[in-house]
KOLTOR-20974 format. One record per residue (C-alpha): residue in three letters; x, y, z; residue number from 0. Coordinates in nm, 4 decimals. Layout:
N
type ALA | x X | y Y | z Z | seq NUM
...
***
This chain:
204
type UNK | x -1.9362 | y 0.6877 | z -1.1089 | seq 0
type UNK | x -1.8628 | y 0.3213 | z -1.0609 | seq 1
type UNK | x -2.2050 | y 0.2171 | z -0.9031 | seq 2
type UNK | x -2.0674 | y -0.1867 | z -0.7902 | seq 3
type UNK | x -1.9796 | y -0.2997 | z -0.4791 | seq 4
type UNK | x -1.6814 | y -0.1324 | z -0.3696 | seq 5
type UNK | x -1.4603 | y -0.4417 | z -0.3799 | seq 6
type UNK | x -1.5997 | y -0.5450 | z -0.7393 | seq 7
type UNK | x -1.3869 | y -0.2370 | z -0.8716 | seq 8
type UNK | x -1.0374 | y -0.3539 | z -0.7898 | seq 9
type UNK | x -0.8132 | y -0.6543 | z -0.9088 | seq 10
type UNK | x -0.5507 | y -0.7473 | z -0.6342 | seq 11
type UNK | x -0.2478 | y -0.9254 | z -0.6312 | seq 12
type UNK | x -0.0226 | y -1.0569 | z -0.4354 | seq 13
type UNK | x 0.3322 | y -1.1880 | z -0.2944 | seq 14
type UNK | x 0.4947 | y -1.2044 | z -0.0133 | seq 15
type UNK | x 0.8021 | y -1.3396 | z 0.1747 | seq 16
type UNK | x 0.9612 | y -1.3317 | z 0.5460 | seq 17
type UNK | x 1.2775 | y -1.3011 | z 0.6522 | seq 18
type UNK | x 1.4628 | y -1.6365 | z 0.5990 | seq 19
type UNK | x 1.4579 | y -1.8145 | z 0.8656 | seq 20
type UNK | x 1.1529 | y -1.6301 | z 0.9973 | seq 21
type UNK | x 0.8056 | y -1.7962 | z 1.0095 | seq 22
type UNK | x 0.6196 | y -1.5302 | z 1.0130 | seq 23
type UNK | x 0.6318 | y -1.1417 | z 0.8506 | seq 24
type UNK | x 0.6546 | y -0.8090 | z 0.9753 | seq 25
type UNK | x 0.5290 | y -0.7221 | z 0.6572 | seq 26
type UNK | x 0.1236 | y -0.6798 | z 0.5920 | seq 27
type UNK | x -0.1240 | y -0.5324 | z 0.4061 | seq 28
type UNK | x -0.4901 | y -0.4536 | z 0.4116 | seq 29
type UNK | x -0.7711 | y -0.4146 | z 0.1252 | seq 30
type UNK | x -1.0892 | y -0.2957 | z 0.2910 | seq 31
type UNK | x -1.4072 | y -0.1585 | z 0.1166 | seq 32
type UNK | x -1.6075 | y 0.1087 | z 0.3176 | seq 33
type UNK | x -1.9144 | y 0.3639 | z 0.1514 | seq 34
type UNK | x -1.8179 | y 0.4380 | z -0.2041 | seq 35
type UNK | x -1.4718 | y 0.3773 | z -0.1569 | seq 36
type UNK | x -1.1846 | y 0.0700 | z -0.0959 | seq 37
type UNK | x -0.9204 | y 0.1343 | z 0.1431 | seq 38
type UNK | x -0.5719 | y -0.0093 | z 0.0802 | seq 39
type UNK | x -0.2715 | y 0.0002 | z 0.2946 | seq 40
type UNK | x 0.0540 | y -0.1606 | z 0.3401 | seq 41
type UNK | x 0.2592 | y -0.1139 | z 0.6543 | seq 42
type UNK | x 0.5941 | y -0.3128 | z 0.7424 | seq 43
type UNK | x 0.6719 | y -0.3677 | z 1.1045 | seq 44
type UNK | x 1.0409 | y -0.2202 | z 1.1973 | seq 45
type UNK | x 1.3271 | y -0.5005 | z 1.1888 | seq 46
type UNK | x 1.1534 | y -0.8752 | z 1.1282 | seq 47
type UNK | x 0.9926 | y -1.1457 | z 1.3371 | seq 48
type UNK | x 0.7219 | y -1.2130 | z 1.6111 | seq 49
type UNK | x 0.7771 | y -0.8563 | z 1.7257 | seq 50
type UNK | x 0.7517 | y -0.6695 | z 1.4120 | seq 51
type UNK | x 0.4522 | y -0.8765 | z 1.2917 | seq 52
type UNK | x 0.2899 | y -0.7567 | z 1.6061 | seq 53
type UNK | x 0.3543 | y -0.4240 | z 1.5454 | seq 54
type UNK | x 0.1888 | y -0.4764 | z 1.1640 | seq 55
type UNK | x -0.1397 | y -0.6465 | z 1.3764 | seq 56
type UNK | x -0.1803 | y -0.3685 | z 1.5504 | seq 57
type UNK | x -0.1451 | y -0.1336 | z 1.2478 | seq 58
type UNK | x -0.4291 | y -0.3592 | z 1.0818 | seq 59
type UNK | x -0.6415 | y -0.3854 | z 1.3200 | seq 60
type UNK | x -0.6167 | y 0.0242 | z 1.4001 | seq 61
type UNK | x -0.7050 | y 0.0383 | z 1.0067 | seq 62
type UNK | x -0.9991 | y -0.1898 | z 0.9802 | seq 63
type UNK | x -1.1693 | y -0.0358 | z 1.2962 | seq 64
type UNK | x -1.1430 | y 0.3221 | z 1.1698 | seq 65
type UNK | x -1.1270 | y 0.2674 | z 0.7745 | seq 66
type UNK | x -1.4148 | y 0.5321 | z 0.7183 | seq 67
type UNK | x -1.2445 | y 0.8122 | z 0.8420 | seq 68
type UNK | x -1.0107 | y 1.0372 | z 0.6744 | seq 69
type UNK | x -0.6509 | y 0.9040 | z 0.5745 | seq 70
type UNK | x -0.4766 | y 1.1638 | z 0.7843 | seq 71
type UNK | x -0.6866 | y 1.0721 | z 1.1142 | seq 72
type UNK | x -0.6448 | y 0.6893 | z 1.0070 | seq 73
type UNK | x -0.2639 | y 0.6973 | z 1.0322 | seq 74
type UNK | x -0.2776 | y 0.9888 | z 1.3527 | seq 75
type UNK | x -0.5324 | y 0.6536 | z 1.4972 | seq 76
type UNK | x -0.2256 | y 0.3907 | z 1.4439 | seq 77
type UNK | x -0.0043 | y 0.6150 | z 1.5715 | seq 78
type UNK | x -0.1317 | y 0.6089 | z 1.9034 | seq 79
type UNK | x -0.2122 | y 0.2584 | z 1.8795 | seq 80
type UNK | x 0.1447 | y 0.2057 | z 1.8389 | seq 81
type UNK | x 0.3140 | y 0.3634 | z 2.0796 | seq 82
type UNK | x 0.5227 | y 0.1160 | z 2.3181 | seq 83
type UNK | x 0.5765 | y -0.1119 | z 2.0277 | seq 84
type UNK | x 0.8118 | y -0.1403 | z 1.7780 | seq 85
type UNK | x 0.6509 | y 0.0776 | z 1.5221 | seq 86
type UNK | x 0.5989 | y 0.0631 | z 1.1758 | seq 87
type UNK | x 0.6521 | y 0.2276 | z 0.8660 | seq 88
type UNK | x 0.2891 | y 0.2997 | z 0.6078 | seq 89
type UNK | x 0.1659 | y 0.3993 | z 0.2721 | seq 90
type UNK | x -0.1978 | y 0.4008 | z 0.2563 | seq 91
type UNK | x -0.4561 | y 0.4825 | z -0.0729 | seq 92
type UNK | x -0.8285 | y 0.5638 | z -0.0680 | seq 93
type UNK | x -1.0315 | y 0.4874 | z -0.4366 | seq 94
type UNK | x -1.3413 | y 0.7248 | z -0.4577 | seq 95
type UNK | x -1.5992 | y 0.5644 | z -0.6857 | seq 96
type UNK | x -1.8312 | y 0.8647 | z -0.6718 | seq 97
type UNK | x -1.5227 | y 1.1034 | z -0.8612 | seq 98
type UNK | x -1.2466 | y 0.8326 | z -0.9431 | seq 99
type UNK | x -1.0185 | y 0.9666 | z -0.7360 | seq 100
type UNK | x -0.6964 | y 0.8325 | z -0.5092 | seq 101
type UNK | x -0.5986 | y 1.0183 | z -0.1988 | seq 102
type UNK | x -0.2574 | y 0.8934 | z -0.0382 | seq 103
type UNK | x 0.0295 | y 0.9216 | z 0.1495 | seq 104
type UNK | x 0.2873 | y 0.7737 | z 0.2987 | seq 105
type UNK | x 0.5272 | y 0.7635 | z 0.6148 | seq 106
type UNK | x 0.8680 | y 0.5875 | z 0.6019 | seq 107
type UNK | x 0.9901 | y 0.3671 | z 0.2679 | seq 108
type UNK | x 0.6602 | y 0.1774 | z 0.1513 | seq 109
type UNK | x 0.7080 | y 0.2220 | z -0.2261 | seq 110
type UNK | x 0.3934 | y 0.3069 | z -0.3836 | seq 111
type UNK | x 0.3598 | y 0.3860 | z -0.7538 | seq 112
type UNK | x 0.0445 | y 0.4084 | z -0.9675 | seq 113
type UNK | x 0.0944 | y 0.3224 | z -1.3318 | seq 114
type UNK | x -0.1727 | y 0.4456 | z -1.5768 | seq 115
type UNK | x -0.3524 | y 0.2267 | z -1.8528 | seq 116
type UNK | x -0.2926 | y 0.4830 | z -2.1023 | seq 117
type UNK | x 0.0540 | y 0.4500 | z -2.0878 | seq 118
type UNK | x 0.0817 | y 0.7587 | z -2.3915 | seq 119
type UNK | x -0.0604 | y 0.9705 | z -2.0388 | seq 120
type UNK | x 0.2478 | y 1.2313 | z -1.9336 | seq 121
type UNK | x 0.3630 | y 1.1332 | z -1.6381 | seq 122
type UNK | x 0.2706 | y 0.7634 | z -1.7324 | seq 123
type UNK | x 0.3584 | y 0.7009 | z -1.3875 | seq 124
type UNK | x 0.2874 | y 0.8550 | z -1.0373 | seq 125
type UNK | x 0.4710 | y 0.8369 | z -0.7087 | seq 126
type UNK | x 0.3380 | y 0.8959 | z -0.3242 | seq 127
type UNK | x 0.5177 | y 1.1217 | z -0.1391 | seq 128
type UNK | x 0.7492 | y 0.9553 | z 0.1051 | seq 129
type UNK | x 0.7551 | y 1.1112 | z 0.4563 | seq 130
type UNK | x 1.0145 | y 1.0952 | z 0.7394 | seq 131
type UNK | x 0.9147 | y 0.9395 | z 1.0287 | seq 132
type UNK | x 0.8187 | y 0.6009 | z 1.2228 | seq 133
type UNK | x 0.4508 | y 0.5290 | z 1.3663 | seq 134
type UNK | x 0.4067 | y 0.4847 | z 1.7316 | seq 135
type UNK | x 0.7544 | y 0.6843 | z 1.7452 | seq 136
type UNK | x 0.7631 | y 1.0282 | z 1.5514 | seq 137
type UNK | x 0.4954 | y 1.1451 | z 1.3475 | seq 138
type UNK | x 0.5299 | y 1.3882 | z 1.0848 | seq 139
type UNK | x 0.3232 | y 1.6598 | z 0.9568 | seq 140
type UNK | x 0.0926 | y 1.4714 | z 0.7327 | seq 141
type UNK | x 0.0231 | y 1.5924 | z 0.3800 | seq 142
type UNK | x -0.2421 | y 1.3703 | z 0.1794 | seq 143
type UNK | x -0.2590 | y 1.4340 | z -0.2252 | seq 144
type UNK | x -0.5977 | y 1.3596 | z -0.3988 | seq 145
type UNK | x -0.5279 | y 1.2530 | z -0.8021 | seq 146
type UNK | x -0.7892 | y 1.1524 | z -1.0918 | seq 147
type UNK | x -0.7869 | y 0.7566 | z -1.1676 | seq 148
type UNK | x -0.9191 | y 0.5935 | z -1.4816 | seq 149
type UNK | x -1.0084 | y 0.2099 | z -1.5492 | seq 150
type UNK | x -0.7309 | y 0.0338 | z -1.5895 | seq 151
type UNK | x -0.4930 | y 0.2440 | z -1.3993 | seq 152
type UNK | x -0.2865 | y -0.0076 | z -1.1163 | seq 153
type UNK | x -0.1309 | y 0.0657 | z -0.7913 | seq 154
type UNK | x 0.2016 | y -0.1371 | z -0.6691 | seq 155
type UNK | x 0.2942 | y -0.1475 | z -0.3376 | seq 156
type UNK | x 0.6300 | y -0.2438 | z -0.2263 | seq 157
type UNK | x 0.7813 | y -0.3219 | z 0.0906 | seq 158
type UNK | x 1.1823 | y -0.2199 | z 0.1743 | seq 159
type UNK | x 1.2328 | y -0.5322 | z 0.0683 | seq 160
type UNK | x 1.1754 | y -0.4972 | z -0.2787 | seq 161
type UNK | x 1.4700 | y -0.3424 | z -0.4474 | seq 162
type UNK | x 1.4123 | y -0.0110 | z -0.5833 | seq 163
type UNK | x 1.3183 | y 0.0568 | z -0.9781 | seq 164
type UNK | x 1.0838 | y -0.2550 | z -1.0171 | seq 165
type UNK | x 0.8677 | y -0.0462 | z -1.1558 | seq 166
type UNK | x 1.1091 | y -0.0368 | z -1.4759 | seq 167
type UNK | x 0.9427 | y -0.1696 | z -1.8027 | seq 168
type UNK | x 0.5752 | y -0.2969 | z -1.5786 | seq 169
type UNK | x 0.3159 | y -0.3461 | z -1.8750 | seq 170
type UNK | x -0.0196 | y -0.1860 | z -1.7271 | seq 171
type UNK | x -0.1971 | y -0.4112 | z -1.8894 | seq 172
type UNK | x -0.0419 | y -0.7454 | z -1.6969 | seq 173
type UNK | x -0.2390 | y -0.9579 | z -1.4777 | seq 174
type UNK | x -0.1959 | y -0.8075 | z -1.1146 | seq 175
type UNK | x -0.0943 | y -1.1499 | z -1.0067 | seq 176
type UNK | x 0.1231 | y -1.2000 | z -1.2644 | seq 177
type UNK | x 0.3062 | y -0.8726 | z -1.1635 | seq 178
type UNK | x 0.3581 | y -0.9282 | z -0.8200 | seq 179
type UNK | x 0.5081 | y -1.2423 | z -0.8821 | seq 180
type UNK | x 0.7505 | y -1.0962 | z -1.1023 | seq 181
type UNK | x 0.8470 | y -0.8694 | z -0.9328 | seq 182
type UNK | x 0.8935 | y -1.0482 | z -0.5847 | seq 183
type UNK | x 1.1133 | y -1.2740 | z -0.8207 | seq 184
type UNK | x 1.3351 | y -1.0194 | z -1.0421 | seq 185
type UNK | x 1.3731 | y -0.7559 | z -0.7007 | seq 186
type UNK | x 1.3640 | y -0.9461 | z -0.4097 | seq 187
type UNK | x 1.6562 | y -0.8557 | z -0.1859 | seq 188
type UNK | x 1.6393 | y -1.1840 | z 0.0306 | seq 189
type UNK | x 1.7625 | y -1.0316 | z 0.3126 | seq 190
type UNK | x 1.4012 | y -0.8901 | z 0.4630 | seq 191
type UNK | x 1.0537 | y -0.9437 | z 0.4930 | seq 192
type UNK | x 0.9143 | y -0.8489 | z 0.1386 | seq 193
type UNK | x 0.5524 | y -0.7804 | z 0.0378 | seq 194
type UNK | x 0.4199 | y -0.6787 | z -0.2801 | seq 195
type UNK | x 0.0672 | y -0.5255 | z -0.3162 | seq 196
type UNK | x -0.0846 | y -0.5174 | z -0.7084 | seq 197
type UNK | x -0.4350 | y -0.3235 | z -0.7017 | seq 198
type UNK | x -0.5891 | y -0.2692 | z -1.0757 | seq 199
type UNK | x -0.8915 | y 0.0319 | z -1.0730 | seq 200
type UNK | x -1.1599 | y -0.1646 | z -1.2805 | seq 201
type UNK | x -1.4332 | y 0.1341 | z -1.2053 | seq 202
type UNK | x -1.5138 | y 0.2726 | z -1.5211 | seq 203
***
């Protein structure tokens, strides 16, 4: 069991970028530590602008008042929160210090891949599942996955957009900074809000 202060077992990183143009993003994240655990989400607002970045505020703030409950009743809680706005799109991770554990899921096109430190590990890399659906509009049925994390394992978040396969060729072992920086500059499509999210497991 990692024993710290729940935020002293992650390493974040990140980059982001609006919509050109655009001075402010429909894209956001949030890193929150709650009792033996550190909740992390990214959701992106639908289209760009003052309207989708509201939509993303309310998303937060729905997160951060409820972040010790479960991760299905935490997304079922922005989902009514949402309604009448323009929705958003979600992938959202719990860490477990007591058991070093992720739970996860995700609804809509968040990209969210964990890469293991022992990259020897078969599958080397793991993806959430991606389910249909819009918050504050349709809400699927919501399945939530529970996997084992070691130190050294990292989480990347990415935003729709962040051109697919950017996970190609990531070194584990990178600073998270460092990662999210490259890849906002290698996928970038430059035609949307884009967020990257880097979170490194330090718990040993």
């Amino acid at each position: 069991m990692c024993d710290e202060e729940p935020l002293r077992s992650i390493e974040l990183g990140l980059a982001t970028m609006p919509f050109p143009g655009e001075s402010v993003s429909g894209d956001d994240y949030i890193v929150r530590p709650f009792h033996n655990g550190v909740l992390v989400a990214v959701v992106d607002g639908l289209g760009h602008g003052y309207e989708a970045a509201r939509a993303s505020g309310i998303a937060i703030a729905a997160l951060d008042t409820y972040v010790h409950e479960s991760i299905v009743l935490l997304v079922k809680h922005c989902h009514d929160a949402l309604k009448g706005t323009r929705g958003v799109v979600m992938s959202i991770a719990k860490f477990n210090l007591p058991d070093n554990t992720l739970s996860w899921l995700g609804i809509g096109n968040i990209e969210c891949v964990l890469l293991r430190a022992d990259e020897k590990r078969i599958p080397s890399h793991e993806r959430v599942l991606l389910q249909g659906g819009v918050l504050g509009y349709q809400l699927p049925t919501l399945r939530e996955s529970t996997i084992p994390v070691t130190q050294g394992d990292t989480l990347v978040f990415a935003t729709d957009g962040i051109r697919s396969g950017f996970e190609d060729g990531l070194k584990p072992g990178g600073k998270p900074q460092q990662i999210a920086d490259s890849i906002m500059a290698g996928f970038s499509r430059g035609t949307d809000d884009a967020l990257v999210l880097v979170v490194r497991y330090t718990c040993k």
